[in-house]
KEKE-3310 file (N, C-alpha, C; in steps of 0.2 Angstrom, whole numbers, plus 5000, padded with zeros to 4 digits):
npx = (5322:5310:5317:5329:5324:5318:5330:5336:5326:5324:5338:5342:5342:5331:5328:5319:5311:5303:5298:5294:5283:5286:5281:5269:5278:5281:5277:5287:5295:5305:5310:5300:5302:5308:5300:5295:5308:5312:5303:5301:5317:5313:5304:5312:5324:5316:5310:5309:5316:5309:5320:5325:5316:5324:5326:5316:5317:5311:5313:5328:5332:5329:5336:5351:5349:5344:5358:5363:5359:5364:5377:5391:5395:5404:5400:5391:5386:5372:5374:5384:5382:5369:5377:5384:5373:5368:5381:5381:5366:5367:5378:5370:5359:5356:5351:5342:5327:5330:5343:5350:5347:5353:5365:5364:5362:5374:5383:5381:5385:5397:5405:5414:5410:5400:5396:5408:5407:5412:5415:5401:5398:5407:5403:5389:5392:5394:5382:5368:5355:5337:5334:5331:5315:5318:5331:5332:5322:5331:5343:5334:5332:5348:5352:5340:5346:5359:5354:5351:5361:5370:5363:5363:5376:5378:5370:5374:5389:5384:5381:5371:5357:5362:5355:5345:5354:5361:5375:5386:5385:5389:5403:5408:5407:5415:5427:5428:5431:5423:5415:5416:5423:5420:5428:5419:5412:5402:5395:5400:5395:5409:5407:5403:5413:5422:5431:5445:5448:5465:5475:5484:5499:5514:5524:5542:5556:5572:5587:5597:5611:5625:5637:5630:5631:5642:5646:5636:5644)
npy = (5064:5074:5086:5083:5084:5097:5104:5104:5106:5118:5123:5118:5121:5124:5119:5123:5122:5124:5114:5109:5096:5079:5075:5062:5047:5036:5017:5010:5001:4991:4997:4992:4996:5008:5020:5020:5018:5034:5042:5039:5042:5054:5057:5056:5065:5077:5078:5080:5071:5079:5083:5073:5078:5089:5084:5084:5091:5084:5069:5071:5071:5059:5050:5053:5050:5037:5031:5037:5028:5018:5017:5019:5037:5050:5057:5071:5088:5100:5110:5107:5098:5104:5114:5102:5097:5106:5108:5094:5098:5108:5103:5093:5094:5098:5088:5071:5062:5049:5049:5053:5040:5032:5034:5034:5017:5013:5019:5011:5002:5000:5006:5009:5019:5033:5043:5056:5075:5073:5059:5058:5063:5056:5045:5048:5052:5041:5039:5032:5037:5032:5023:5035:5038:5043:5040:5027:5025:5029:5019:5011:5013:5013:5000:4995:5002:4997:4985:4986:4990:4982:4966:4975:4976:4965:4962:4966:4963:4950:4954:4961:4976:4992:5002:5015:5021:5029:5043:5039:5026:5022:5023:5019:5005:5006:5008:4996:4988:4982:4989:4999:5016:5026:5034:5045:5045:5039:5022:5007:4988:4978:4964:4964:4973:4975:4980:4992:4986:4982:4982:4969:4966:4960:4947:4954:4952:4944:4951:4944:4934:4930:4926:4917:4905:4902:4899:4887:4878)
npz = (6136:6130:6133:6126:6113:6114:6114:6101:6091:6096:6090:6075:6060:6047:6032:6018:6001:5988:5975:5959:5957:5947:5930:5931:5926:5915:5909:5918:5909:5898:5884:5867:5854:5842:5845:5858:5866:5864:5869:5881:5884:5884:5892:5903:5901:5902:5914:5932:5949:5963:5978:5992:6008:6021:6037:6050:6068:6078:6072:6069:6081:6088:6081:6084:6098:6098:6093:6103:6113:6110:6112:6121:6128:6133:6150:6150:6156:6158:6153:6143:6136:6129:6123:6114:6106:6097:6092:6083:6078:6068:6059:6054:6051:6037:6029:6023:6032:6029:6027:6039:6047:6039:6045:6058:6058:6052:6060:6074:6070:6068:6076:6093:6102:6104:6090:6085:6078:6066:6062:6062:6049:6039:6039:6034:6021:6015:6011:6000:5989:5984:5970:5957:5947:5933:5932:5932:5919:5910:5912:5905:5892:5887:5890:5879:5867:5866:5865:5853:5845:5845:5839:5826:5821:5818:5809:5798:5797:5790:5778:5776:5772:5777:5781:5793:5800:5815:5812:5825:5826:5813:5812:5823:5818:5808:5816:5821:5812:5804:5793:5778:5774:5761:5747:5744:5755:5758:5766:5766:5769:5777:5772:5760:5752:5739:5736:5723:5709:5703:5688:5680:5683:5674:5679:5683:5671:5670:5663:5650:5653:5647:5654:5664:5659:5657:5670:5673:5665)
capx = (5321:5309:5320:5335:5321:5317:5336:5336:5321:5326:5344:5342:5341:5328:5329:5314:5310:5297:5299:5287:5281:5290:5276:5267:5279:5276:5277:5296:5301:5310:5307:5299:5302:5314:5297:5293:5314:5313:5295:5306:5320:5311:5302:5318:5326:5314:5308:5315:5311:5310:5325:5322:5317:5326:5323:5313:5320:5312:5318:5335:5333:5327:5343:5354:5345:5347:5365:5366:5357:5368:5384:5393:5399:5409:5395:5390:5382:5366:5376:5389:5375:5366:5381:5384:5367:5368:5384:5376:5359:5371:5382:5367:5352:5353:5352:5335:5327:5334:5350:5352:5344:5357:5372:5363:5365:5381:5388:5381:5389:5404:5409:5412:5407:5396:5401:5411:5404:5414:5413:5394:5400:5411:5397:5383:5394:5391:5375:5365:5347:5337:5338:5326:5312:5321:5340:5327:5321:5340:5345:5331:5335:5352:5351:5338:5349:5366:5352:5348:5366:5371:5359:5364:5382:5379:5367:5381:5393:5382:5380:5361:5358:5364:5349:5346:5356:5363:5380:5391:5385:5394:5408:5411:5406:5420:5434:5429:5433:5413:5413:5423:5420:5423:5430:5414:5408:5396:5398:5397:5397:5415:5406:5400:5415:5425:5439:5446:5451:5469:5479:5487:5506:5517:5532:5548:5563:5578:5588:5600:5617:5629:5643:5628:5631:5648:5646:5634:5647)
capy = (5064:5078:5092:5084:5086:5106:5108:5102:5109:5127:5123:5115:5126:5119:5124:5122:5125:5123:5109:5105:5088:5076:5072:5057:5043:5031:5012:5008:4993:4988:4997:4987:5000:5013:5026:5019:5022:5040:5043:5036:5045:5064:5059:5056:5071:5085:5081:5079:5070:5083:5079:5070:5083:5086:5080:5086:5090:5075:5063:5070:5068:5052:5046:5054:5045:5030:5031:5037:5024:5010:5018:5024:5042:5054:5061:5080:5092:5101:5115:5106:5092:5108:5115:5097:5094:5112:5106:5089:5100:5112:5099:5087:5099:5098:5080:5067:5057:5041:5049:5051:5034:5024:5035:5031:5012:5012:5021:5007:4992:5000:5010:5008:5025:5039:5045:5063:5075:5070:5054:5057:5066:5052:5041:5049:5052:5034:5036:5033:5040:5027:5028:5038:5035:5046:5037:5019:5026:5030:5014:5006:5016:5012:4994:4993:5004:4993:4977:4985:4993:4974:4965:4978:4974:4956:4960:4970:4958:4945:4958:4964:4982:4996:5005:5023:5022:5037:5043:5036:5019:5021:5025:5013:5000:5007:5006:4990:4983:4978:4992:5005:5021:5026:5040:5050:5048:5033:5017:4999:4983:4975:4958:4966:4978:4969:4984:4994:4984:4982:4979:4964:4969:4954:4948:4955:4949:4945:4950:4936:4936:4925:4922:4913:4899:4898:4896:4881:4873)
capz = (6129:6126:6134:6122:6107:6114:6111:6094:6088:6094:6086:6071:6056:6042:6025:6016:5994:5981:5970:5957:5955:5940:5927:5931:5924:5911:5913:5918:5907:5893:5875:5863:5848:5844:5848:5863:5868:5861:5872:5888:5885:5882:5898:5907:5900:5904:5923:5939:5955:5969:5984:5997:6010:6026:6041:6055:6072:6081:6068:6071:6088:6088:6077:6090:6105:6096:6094:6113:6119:6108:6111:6127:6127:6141:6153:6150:6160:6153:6145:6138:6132:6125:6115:6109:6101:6093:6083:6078:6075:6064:6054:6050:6049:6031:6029:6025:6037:6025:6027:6045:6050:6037:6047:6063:6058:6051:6068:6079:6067:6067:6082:6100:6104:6101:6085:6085:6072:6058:6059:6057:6042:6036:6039:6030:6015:6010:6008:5992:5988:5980:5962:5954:5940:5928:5931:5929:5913:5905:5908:5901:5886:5886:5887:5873:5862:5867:5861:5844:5842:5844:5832:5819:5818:5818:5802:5791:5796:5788:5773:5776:5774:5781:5783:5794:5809:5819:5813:5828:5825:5805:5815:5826:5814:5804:5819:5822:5804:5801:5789:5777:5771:5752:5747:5740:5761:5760:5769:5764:5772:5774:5769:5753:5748:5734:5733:5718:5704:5698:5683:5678:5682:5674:5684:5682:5669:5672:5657:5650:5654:5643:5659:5667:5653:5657:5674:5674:5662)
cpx = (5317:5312:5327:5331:5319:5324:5337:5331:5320:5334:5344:5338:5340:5329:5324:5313:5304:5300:5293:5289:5283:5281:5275:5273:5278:5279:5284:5298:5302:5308:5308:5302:5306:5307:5297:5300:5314:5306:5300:5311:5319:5309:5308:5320:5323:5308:5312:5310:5314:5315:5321:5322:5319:5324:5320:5318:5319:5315:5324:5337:5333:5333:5347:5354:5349:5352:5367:5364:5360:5375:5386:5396:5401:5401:5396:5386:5377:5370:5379:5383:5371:5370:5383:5379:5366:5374:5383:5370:5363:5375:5376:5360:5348:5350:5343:5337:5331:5342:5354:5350:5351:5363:5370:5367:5370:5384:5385:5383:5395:5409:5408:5410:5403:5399:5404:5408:5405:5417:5406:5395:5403:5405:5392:5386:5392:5385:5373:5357:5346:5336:5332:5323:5316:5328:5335:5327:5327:5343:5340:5334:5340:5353:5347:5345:5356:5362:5352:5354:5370:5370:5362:5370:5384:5375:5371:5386:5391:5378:5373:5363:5360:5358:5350:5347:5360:5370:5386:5392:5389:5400:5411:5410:5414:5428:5433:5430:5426:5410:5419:5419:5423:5425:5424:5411:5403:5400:5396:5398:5404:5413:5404:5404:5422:5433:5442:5449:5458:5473:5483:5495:5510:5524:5538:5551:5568:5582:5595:5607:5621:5633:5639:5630:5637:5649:5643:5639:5651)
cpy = (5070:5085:5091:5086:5092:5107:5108:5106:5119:5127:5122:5119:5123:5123:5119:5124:5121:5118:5107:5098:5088:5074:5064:5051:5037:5024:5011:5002:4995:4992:4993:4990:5004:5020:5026:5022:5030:5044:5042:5041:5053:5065:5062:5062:5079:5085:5077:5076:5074:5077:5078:5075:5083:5086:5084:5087:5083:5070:5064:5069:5062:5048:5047:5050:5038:5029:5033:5032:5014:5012:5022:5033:5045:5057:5070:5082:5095:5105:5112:5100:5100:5112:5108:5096:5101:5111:5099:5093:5105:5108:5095:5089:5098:5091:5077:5062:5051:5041:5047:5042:5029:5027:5031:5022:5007:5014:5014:5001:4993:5003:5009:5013:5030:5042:5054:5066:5074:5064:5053:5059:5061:5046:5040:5051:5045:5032:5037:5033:5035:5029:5031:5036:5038:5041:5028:5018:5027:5024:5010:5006:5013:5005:4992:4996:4997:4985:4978:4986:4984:4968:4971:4977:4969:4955:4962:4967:4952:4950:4960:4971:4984:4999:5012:5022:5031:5035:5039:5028:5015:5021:5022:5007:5000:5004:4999:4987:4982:4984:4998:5010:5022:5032:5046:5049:5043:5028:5010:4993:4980:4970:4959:4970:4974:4974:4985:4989:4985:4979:4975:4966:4960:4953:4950:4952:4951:4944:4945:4939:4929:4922:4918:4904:4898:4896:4888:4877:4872)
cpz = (6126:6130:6130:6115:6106:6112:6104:6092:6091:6091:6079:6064:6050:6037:6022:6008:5992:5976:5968:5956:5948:5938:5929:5925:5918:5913:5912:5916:5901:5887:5872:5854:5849:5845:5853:5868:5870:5867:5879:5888:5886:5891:5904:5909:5903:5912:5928:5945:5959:5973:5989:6003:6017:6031:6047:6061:6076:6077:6069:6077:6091:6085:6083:6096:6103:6096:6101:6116:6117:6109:6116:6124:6134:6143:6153:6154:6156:6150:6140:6133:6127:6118:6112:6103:6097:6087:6079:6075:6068:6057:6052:6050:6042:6027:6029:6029:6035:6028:6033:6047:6045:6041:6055:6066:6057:6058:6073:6077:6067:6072:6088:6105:6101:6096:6087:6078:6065:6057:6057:6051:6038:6035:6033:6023:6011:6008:6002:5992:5983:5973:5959:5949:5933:5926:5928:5921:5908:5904:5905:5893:5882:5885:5881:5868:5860:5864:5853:5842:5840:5839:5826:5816:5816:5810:5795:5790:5793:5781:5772:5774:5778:5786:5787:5803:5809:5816:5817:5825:5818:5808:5819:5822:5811:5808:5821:5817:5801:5796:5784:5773:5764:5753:5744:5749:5762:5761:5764:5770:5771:5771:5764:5749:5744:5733:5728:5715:5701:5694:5685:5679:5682:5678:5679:5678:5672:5664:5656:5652:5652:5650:5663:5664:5655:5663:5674:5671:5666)
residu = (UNK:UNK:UNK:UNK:UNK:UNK:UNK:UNK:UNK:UNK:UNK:UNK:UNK:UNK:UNK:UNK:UNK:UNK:UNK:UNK:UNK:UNK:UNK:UNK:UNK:UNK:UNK:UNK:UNK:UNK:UNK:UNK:UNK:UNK:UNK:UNK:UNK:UNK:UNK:UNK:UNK:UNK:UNK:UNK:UNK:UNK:UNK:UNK:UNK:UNK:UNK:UNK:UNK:UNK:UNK:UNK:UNK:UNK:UNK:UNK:UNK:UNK:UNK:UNK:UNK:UNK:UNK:UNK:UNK:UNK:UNK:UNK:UNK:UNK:UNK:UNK:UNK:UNK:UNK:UNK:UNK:UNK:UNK:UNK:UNK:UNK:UNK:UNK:UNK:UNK:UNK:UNK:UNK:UNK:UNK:UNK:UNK:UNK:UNK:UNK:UNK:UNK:UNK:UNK:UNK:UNK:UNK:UNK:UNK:UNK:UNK:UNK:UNK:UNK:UNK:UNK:UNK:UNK:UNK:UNK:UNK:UNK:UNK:UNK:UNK:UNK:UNK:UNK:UNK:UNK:UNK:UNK:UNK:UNK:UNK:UNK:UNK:UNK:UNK:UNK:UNK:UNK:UNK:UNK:UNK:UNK:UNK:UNK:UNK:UNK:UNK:UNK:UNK:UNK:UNK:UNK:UNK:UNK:UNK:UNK:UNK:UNK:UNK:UNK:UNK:UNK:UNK:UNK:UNK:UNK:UNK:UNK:UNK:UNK:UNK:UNK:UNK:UNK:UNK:UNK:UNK:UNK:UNK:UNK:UNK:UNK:UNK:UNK:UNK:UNK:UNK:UNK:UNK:UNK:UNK:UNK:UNK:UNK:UNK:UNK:UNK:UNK:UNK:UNK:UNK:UNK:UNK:UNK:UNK:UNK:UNK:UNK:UNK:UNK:UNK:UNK:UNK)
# end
């Protein structure tokens, strides 16, 4: 094990970067206020959570192992064992510890052999990074907004005001029926809009015709 972790650790080519720290968070639940939303969402918007950073050589060695020692392979000799773990340390260098470790355990639940490198690759594509405070914070947002967007179409339909909502929301009111626009650009409520008034039009005559008379007889 530690003449397979000197190979890796002179093979294994790390990349390394600067990543400032995300602002301190604020408490991740539910807005109560459309401030409180607006405050959550700025946050969201303007920081980052650093990536998850990659993975060491002993870690990568150590996932490797582990999958050697659950899964048979063809016997190699040292060199060829030495060019093996250079193109695993090459294909999967860039990769977090999280990463490797869930290809790790997919390859022993799934395979009868030692994985080849592109099934590690096939592997490690499934994987998902846990979800960040930022994507937490977006939907919080979105489900309040989808609560209040909700309640508001239920109160216009019940002829309440309109009040100061964001353009789209007139908009979709409108294609849904729950609202119409006039023609001067303002909206109303459909339960409240009575529609232009018109003229009395009397029904049609039919003007007389004497050979009616002679029929009937």
């Amino acid at each position: 094990m530690n003449q397979f972790s000197a190979i890796v650790d002179q093979l294994l080519v790390t990349t390394t970067g600067s990543t400032s720290p995300s602002a301190k968070p604020p408490a991740l639940v539910r807005p109560t206020s459309p401030t409180e939303c607006r405050e959550l969402l700025d946050w969201a918007r303007n920081t980052h959570t650093p990536p998850q950073p990659s993975a060491s050589s002993e870690q990568l060695a150590k996932h490797l192992a582990f999958m050697s020692a659950a899964l048979p392979s063809k016997g190699l000799d040292e060199m060829t064992g030495k060019m093996k773990v250079a193109v695993y340390a090459s294909l999967l260098g860039g990769y977090s510890n999280e990463a490797l470790a869930f290809m790790a355990r997919a390859a022993c639940q799934t395979l009868d052999w030692f994985p080849t490198p592109r099934q590690c690759l096939e592997l490690i594509a499934d994987y998902r990074p846990p979800t960040s405070p930022q994507e937490i914070a977006l939907r919080l947002c979105e489900h309040y907004t989808a609560e209040q967007f909700d309640r508001w179409m239920t109160n216009i339909s019940d002829g309440q005001p309109i009040g100061d909502v964001p353009e789209q929301w007139l908009r979709i009111a409108v294609e849904q029926g729950a609202m119409r626009r006039l023609s001067d650009g303002s909206y109303v409520s459909r339960a409240l809009y009575q529609g232009p008034t018109k003229s009395y039009e009397a029904p049609a005559r039919v003007p007389f015709d004497p050979a009616m008379l002679d029929g009937a007889a």
